[in-house]
N, C-alpha and C positions, 0 to 999 in steps of 0.2 A: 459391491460398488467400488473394490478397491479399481486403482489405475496402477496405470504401468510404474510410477516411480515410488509405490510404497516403499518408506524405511519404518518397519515395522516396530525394530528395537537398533540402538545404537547406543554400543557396549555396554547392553543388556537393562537398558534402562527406554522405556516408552518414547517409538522417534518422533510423535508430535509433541511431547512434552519439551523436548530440546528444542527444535525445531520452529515451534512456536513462538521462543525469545528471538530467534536471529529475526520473523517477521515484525518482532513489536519492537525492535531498533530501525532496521533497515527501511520499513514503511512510511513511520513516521520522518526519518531522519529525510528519506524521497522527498515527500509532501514538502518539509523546511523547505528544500533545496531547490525546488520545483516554486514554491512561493516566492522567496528570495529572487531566483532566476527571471520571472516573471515579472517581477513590478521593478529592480533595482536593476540596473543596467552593467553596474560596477559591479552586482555578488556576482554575473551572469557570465563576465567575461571571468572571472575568477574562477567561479565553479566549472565551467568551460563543461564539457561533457561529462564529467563523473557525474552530474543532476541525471542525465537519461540512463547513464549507467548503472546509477543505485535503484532508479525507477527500475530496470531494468531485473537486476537483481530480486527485486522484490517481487516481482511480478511472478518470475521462476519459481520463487520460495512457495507462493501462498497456494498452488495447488501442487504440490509436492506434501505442503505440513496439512491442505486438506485432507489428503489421500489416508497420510497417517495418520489422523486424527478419524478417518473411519474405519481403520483398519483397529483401532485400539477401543472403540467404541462396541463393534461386533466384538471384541475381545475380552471385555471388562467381567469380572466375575458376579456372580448374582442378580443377570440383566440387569446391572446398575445403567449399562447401554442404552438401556431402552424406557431410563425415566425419564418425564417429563423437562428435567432440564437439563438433560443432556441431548433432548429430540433438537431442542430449546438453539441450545450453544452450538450445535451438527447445522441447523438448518439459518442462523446467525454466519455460521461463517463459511457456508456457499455463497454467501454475498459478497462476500469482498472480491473476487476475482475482478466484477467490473468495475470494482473504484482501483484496483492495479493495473487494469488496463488503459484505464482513463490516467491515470498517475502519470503511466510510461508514455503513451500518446503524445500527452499533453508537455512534460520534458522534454521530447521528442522534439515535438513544433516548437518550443521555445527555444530550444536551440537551436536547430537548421534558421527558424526566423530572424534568430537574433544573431547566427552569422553571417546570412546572408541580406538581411535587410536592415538591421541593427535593431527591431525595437525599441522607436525611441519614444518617448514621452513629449519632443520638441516637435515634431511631425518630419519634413524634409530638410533637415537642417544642411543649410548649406545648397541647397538644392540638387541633393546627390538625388537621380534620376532613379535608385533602387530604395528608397524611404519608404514605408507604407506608409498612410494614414494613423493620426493619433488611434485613433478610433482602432481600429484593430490591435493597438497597441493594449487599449483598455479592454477588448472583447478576450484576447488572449490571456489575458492576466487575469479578471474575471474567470472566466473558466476551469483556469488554474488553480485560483481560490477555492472555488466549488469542488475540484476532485478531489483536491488537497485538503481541505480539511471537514468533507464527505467521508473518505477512505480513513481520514482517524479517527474519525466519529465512528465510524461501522465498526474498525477497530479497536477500539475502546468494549462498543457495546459485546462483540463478543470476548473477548479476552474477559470482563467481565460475569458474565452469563457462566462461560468457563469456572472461574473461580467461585460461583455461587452452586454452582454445580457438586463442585468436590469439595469444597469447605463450608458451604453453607450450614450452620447452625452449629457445625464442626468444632471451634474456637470458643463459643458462647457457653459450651457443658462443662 
C-alpha cells in the first residue's frame, strides 16, 4: 500500500520517524493560526496568507509521513508490524488526512473571505456594500474551531497510540 512519495529512510534512519515531528509542529502551529485568523480580525491581517500556507504545508506532509509510516511498518522486524498496536496507530493516522484537508480549506476561506469581505464581527460597518452578514462571520469561525482543534485532537490521539506502540511498557522494566 506504499504511494508514490515514500521516503523510506532518510540518512539512514526511519523517514516517518523524522517526518512525523515536521507534522506535529506544522499541524498544530496551522490549527493556531487558522483559529487566530478566524475569530480576531487583527491576527488575520497579520498572518495574511502564511495561515493557508502552513495549512497547506501540512496537508502535503501528512500523506507523504502516512506513506512512510507504512512503508516502515511492512518493514519492522519480528511482525512487530502487525501487532495490535501498531494495526492500532496505521489505522489512527489514515484519519488525519481529512481534518488537513478541512485545516487547508477552511484557511483557505478565511482568508480569500477576510480579503475580500473583511470578516467582521460589527456586520456592515460603514455600509460598505461587500460586508457579509455577522452570522457567517460566526458560521466560519465556528467551523474553524471544529477542524482546528478536531485535527489536534486526531493528532494528538495518534501520535500517542504511536508512542504506546513502541515504548509501551518499555520505560516501566
Amino acid at each position: 500500500m506504499n504511494g508514490v512519495f515514500v521516503f523510506d529512510k532518510i540518512h539512514g534512519l526511519p523517514g516517518h520517524v523524522l517526518l512525523i515531528h515536521l507534522v506535529v509542529v506544522i499541524l498544530p502551529m496551522a490549527a493556531l493560526m487558522l483559529i487566530a485568523s478566524a475569530v480576531w480580525p487583527a491576527a488575520r491581517a497579520k498572518l495574511g496568507v502564511l495561515t493557508p500556507a502552513a495549512a497547506l504545508v501540512a496537508l502535503i506532509l501528512v500523506p507523504i509521513t502516512t506513506d512512510a509510516g507504512h512503508y516502515l511498518q511492512d518493514h519492522l522486524p519480528n511482525n512487530f508490524g502487525q501487532s495490535a498496536q501498531v494495526r492500532h496507530h496505521a489505522a489512527l493516522g489514515e484519519n488525519l488526512l481529512p481534518w488537513a484537508v478541512g485545516i487547508f480549506v477552511m484557511a483557505a476561506a478565511v482568508w480569500i473571505l477576510g480579503r475580500r469581505f473583511g470578516l467582521s464581527w460589527r456586520g456592515s460597518a460603514g455600509g460598505a456594500a461587500r460586508a457579509l452578514p455577522v452570522w457567517v462571520t460566526a458560521l466560519v469561525a465556528a467551523l474553524s474551531i471544529v477542524v482546528a482543534v478536531g485535527g489536534t485532537i486526531q493528532l494528538y490521539r495518534i501520535g500517542d497510540s504511536g508512542a504506546r506502540s513502541v515504548w509501551g511498557g518499555t520505560l516501566s522494566h
